[in-house]
C-alpha positions as CSV (number, residue, x, y, z in Angstrom):
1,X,292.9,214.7,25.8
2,X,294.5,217.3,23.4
3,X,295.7,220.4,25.0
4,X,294.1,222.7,22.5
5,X,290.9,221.2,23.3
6,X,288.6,222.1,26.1
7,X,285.2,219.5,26.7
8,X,284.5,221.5,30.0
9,X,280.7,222.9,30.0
10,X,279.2,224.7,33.0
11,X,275.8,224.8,33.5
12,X,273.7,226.3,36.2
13,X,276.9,227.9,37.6
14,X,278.6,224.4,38.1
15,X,281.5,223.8,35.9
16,X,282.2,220.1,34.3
17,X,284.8,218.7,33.6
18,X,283.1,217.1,30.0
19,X,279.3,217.0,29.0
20,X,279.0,213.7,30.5
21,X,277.0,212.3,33.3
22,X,275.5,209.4,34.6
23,X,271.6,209.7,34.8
24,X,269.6,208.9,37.9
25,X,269.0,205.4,37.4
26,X,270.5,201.5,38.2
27,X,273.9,202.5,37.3
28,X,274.4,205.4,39.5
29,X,273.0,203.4,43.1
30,X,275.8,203.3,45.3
31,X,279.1,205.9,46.1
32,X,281.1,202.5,44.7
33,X,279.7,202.4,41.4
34,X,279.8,206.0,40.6
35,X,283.6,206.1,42.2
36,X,283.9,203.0,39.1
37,X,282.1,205.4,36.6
38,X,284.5,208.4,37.8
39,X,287.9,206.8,37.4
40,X,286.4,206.1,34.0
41,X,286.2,209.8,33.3
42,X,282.2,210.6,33.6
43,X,282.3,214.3,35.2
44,X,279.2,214.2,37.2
45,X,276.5,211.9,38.7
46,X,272.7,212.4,38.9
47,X,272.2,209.7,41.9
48,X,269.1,207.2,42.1
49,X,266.1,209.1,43.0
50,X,266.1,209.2,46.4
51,X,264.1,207.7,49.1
52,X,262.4,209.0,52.1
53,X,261.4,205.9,53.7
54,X,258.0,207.3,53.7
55,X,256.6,204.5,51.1
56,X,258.1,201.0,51.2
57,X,260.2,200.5,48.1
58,X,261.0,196.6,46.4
59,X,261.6,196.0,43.0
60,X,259.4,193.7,41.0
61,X,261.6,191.0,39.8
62,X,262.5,190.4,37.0
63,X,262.5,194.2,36.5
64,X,263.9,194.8,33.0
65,X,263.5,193.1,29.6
66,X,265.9,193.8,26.7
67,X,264.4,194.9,22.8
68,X,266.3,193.0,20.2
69,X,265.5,194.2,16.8
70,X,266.8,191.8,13.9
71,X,270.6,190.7,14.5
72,X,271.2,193.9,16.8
73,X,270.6,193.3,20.5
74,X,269.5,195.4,23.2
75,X,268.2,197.8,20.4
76,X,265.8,199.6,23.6
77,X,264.6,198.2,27.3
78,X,262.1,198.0,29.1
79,X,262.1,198.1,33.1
80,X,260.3,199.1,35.9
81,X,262.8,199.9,38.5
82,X,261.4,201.3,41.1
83,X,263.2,204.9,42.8
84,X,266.2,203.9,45.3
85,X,265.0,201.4,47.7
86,X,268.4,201.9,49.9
87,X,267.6,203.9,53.2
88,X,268.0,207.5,52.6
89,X,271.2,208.0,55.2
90,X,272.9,205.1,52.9
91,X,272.6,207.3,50.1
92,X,273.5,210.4,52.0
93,X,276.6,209.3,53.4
94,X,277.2,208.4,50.1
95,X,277.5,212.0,49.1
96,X,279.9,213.0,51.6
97,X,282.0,210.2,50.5
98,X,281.7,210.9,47.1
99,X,282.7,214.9,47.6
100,X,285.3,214.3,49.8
101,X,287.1,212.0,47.7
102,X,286.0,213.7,44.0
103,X,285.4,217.6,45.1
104,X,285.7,218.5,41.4
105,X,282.6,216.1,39.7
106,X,279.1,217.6,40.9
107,X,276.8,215.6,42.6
108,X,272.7,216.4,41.0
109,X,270.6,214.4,43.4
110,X,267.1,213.2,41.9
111,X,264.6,213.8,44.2
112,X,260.7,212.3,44.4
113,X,258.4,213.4,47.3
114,X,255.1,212.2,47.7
115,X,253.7,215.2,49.6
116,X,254.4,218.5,49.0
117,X,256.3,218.3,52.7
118,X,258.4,215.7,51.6
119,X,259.9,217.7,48.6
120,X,261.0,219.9,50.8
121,X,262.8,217.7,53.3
122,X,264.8,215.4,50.8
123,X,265.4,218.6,49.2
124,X,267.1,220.3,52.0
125,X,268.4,216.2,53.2
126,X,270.0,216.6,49.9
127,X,272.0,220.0,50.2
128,X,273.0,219.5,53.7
129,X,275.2,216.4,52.8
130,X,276.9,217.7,49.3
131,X,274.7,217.4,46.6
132,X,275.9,220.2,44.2
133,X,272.2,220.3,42.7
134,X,268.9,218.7,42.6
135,X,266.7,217.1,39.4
136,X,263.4,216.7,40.4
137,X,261.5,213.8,39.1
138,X,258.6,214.9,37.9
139,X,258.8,212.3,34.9
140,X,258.9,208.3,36.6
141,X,256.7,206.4,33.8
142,X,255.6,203.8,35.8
143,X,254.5,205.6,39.3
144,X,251.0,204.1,40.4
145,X,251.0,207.0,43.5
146,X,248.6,210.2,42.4
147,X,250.5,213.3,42.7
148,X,254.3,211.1,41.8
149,X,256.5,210.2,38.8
150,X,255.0,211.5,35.5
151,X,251.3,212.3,36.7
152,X,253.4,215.6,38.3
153,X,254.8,215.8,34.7
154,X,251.3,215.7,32.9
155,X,249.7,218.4,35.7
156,X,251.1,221.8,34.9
157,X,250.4,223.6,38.3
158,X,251.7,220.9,39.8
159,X,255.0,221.0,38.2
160,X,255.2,224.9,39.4
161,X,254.1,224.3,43.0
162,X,256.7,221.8,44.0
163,X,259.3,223.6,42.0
164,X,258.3,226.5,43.9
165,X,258.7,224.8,47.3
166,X,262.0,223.2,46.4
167,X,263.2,226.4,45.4
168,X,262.2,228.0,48.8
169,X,264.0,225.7,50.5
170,X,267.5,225.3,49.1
171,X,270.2,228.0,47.8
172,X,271.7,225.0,45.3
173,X,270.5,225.0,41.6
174,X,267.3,223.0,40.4
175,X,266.7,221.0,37.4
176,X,263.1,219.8,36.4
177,X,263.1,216.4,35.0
178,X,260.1,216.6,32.4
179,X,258.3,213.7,31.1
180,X,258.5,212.5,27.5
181,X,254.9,210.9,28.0
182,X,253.0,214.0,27.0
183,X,252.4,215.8,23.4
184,X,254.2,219.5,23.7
185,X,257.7,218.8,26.9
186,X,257.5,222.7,27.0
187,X,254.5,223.8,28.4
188,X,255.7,221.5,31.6
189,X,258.8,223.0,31.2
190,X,257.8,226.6,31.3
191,X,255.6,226.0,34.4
192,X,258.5,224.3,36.4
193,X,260.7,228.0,35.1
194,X,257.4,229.6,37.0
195,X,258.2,227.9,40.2
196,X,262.3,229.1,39.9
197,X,263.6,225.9,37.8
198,X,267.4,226.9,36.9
199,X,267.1,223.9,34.4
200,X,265.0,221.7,32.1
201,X,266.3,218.1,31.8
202,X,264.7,215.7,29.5
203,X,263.5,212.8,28.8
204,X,262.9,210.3,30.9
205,X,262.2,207.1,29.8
206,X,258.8,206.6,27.2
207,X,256.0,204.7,28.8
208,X,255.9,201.2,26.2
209,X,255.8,197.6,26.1
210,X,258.7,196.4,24.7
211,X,257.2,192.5,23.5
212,X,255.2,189.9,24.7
213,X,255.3,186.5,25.2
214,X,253.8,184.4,22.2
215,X,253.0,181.1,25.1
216,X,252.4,183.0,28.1
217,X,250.5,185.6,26.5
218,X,252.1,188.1,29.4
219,X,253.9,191.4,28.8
220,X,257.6,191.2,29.2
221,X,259.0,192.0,31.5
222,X,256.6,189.1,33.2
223,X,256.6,189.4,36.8
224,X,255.0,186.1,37.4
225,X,252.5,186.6,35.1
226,X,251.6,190.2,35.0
227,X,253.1,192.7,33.0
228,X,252.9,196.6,32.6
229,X,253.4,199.5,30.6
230,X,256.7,201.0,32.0
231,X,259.6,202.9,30.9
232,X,261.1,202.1,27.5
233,X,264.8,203.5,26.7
234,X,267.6,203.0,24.4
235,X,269.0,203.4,20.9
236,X,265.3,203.4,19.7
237,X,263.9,206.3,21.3
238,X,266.8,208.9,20.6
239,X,265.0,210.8,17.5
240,X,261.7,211.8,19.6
241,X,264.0,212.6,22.8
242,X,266.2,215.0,20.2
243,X,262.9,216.7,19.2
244,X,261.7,217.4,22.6
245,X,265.2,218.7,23.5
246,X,265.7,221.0,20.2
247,X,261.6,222.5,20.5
248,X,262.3,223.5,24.2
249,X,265.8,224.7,22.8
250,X,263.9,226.9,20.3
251,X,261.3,228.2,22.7
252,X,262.1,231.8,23.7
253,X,259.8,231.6,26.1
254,X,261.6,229.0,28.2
255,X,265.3,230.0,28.1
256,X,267.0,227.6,30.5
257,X,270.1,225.0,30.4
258,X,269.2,221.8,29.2
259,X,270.7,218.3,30.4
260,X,269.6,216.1,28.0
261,X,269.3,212.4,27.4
262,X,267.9,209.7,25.5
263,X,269.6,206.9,23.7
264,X,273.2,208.3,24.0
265,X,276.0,204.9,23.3
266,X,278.2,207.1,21.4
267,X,280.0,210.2,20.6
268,X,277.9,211.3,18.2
269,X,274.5,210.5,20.1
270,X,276.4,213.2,22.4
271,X,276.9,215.9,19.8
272,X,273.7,215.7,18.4
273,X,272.1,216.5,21.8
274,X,274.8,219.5,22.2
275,X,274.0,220.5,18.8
276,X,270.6,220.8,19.3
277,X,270.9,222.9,22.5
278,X,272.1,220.3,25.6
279,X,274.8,221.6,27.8
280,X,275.1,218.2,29.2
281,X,274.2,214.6,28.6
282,X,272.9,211.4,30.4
283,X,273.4,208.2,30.2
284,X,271.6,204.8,31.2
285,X,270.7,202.1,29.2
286,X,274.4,202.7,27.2
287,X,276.0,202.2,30.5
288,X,274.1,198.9,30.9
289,X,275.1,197.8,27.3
290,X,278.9,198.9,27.2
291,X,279.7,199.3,30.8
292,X,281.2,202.6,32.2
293,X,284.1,202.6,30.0
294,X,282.1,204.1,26.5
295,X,282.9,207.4,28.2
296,X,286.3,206.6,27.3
297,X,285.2,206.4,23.4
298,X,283.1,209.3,23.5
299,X,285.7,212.3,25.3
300,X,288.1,210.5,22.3
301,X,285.3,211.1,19.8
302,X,284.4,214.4,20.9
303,X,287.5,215.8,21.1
304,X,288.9,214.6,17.8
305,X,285.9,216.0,16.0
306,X,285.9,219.7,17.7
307,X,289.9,219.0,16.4
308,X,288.9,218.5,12.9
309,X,286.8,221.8,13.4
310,X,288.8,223.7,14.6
311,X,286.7,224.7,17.2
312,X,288.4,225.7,20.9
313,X,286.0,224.5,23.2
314,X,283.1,221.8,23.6
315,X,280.4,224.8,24.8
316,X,280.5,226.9,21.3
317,X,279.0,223.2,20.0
318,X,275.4,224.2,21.9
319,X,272.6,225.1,19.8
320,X,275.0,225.3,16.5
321,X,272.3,223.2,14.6
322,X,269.3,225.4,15.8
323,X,269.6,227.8,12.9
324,X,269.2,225.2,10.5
325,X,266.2,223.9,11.9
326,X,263.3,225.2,11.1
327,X,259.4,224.0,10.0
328,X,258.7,222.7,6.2
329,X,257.5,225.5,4.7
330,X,260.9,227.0,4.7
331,X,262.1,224.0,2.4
332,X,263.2,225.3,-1.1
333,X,261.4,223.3,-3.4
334,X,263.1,224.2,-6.6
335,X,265.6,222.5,-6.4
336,X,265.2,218.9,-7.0
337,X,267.4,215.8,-7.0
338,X,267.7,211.7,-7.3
339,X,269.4,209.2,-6.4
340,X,272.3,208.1,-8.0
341,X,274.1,204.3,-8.0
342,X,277.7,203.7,-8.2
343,X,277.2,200.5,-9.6
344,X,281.4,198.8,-9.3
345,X,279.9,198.5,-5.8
346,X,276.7,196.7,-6.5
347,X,276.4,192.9,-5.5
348,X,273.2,192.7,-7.3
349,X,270.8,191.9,-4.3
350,X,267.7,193.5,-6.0
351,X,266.9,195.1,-2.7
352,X,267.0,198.6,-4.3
353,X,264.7,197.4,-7.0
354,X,262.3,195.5,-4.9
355,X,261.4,198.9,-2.7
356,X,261.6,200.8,-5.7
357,X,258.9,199.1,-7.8
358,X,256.6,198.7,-4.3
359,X,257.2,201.8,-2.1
360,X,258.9,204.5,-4.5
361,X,258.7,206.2,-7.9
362,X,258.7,202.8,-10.0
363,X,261.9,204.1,-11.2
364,X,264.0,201.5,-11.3
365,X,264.2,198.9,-14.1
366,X,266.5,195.3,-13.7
367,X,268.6,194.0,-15.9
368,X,268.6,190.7,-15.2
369,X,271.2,189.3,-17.2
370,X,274.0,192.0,-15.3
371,X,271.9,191.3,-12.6
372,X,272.0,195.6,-12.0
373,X,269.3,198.4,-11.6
374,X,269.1,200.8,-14.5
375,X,268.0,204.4,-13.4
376,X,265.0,206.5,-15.2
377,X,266.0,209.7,-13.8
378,X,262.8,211.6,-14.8
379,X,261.1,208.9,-13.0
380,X,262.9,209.0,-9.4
381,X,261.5,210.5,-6.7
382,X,264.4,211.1,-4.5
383,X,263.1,209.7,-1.4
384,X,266.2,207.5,-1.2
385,X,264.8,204.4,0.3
386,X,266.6,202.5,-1.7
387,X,270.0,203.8,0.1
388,X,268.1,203.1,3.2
389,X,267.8,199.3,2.4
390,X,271.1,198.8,0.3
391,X,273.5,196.4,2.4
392,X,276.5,199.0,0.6
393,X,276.2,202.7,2.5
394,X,278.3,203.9,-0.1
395,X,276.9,202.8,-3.0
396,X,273.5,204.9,-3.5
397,X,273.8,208.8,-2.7
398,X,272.1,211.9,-3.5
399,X,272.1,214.2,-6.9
400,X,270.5,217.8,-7.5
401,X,269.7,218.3,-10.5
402,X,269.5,221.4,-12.8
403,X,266.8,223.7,-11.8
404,X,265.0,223.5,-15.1
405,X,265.1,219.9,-15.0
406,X,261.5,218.2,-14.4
407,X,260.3,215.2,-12.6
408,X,258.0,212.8,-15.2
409,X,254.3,212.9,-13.6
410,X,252.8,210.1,-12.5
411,X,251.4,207.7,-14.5
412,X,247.1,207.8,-14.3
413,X,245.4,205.1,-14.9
414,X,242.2,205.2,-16.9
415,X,239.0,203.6,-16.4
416,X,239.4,201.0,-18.6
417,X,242.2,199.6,-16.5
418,X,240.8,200.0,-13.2
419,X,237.3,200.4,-13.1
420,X,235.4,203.0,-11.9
421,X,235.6,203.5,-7.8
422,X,232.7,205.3,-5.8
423,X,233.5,208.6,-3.8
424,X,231.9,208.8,-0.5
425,X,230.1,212.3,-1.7
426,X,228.4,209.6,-4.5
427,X,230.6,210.9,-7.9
428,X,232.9,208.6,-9.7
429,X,236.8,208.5,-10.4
C-alpha cells in the first residue's frame, strides 16, 4: 500500500483499517475462517447472526443454488442458510479469540432475537465477550417466525422497539440491517434512528427464485422436492442495492453511516458504494466466488485509483457522487447527441444493425457488400443500444451534437398502410 495513501474509514467511532468487511453470512462462521479472511487484509468481520439456542437451527440441504447467466457463471445465488446453527458460547469464545489475537479489526456481531427479551440478552452476550458493535437483523428473507428476519424489516414500529431495547442495553454502537424486500429502505431506516440506531446497513439479500428445474418441476435450490423463495445475491442485484444505499444517502432526514453491500467482487463495486454515501462495504457471495483473497485486488485497486486522483485519503471518496445525482427533470434536454462508429474496428457482426432496425431509431442502414453499418445521424436516437450489444466496447461511443442541430421525426404511417385501429373511447387513428 502506498504511503501517500490512506484506505482507513471510521465509522460509528470505530476506526478501520480499509472499507472492507466480511458480511454476516457463510463465510464469516468460525474465529478460523475470519483469522483466514484477516491475514488476507479484510479490516473487520460482521460474524454469522447469532444463535440463542432458543429455536433449533439445521440447514436445509442442499442450501444454495448458483445463477449462471450465458457463458458467465455464478452471475447471482440463491440460498437459504439458515442464522448460525453453532451453540452461542462457540461463537462467543470465538470473539475473545479473535480480539485477542487481532485487537485492531472490529468485531460487528449480527444479532436475531425472537422475543423482544432475547434481543436484549444476545445483545448484551455480544458486548460482554468483545464484539466492537452489533448489526441487527431485521432483514433475513427467508425467516418463516412472525416477529424475525425481514417481517421486523417490513413493520416500522417494530424496527424502533427493538432498536430501542438494544440500545438500552449496551454502551457499543448499533447498526440496523434493513431489508431490501420493501418499496422505499428509508422509512425502516428512519424508525430504527427512532429507537437510537448509530447506523443503517443495507441490503440484505432480495427475496427471488433463482431457476427451476425443467423435469422435476421444483424450485432450485430443491430440497428433496420443495423449493422456496429465499434470499438472492450477487453481481445481479448491485444496481437496486446502489439505489437504496444512495436514496437513504440523500435523505436528510435520516443522517447516519451507512455499511453497505450488494454485489461487491471488485474494486470498483467498492467505490461505487463509497461514492454514493457507504463508509464501509460487505462482502458474501464475492467471497464465495473468489475466495478471501479478492480483498487483495480491491485495497490494490482502490488505492491506485485515489493515486491517480490525487486524493489523500479513502473517506473524502463518501458521497462524492451525490451532487450529481439528482431526479429527471433536472436533465438538460438541449443538448442532444448520437452514437458514433469507429468502423477500422468493426468485424461486421450486424448486431448493431439488427437492434437498430428492431428496438431503436431505424437508423442504421447495411451495406452489405463492406459488410458495415452506415449512420443517418438525423435519424439516431442516442439510446446507445447498439454499444450495449457490440462484442467491440470501444468501437461505438457517444457524440453531442450542435445545439441547433435537430433529430428527424418519426416516420407516421398513414391509413392507407395500416389500416384504421379503434380507440377504446370509440374514435379512430
Amino acid at each position: 500500500m502506498s504511503a501517500k495513501v490512506d484506505l482507513s474509514v471510521t465509522m460509528c467511532g470505530l476506526r478501520f483499517k480499509n472499507p472492507f468487511l466480511l458480511s454476516s453470512s457463510p463465510v464469516s462462521n468460525s474465529a478460523e475462517m475470519v483469522e483466514q479472511a484477516y491475514e488476507h487484509g479484510w479490516a473487520g468481520v460482521c460474524y454469522k447472526t447469532l444463535n440463542s439456542g432458543s429455536i433449533p437451527i439445521i440447514h436445509p440441504s442442499p442450501r444454495m443454488a448458483g445463477y449462471d447467466y450465458e457463458a458467465k457463471r455464478l452471475v447471482g445465488l440463491q440460498n437459504v442458510e439458515q442464522i448460525s446453527d453453532r451453540p452461542l458460547k462457540d461463537n462467543l469464545a470465538d470473539f475473545r479469540w479473535l480480539k485477542k489475537k487481532y485487537p485492531d479489526r472490529p468485531i460487528i456481531a449480527s444479532i436475531m432475537g425472537f422475543s423482544n427479551d432475547e434481543w436484549a440478552y444476545l445483545a448484551k452476550a455480544a458486548e460482554d465477550n468483545g464484539a466492537d458493535m452489533l448489526e441487527l437483523n431485521f432483514s433475513c428473507p427467508h425467516m418463516t417466525v412472525e416477529g424475525s428476519g425481514h417481517k421486523v424489516g417490513q413493520a416500522f414500529a417494530l424496527c424502533e422497539k427493538f432498536t430501542e431495547t438494544v440500545k438500552r442495553t449496551v454502551k457499543i454502537p448499533v447498526l440496523a440491517k434493513m431489508t431490501p424486500n420493501i418499496t422505499d429502505m428509508t422509512e425502516p431506516a428512519i424508525f430504527s434512528k427512532k429507537g437510537g440506531a448509530d447506523g443503517i446497513s443495507a441490503v440484505n439479500t432480495f427475496r427471488g427464485i433463482s431457476s427451476i428445474g425443467l423435469d422435476d418441476l421444483v424450485p432450485l435450490p430443491n430440497v428433496f422436492g420443495v423449493g422456496a423463495m429465499s434470499g438472492y445475491s450477487g453481481a445481479a442485484i448491485k444496481p437496486i442495492a446502489l439505489h437504496f444505499i444512495a436514496e437513504m444517502a440523500q435523505c436528510p432526514e435520516l443522517g447516519l453511516p451507512l455499511s453497505a453491500m450488494g454485489g461487491i467482487e471488485t474494486w470498483v463495486d467498492a467505490l461505487e458504494y463509497l461514492l454514493v454515501g457507504a463508509t464501509t462495504v460487505q462482502v458474501t457471495t464475492g467471497v464465495i466466488k473468489y475466495g478471501y483473497r479478492i480483498v487483495e485486488d480491491m485495497i490494490e485497486g482502490l488505492t491506485d485509483y485515489l493515486e491517480a486522483k490525487g486524493i489523500r485519503k479513502a473517506s473524502q471518496l463518501i458521497g462524492m457522487a451525490l451532487p450529481n445525482l439528482k431526479t429527471t427533470d433536472h436533465f438538460d434536454l438541449a443538448r442532444q447527441g448520437i452514437a458514433q462508429y469507429d468502423l477500422d474496428q468493426c468485424v461486421g457482426c450486424g448486431q448493431c444493425y439488427i437492434v437498430c432496425r428492431d428496438a431503436g431509431g431505424q437508423a442504421l442502414e447495411w451495406e452489405a457488400k463492406k459488410r458495415r453499418p452506415k449512420l443517418v445521424e438525423e435519424k439516431c436516437l442516442s439510446c446507445m443500444i447498439c454499444s450495449f450489444i457490440c462484442p467491440v466496447p470501444s468501437l461505438i461511443s457517444f457524440k453531442e451534437k450542435p445545439k441547433d442541430w435537430k433529430r428527424k421525426p418519426t416516420r407516421v404511417m398513414d391509413e392507407g398502410m395500416i389500416g384504421s385501429v379503434k380507440l377504446p373511447q370509440g374514435g379512430t387513428t
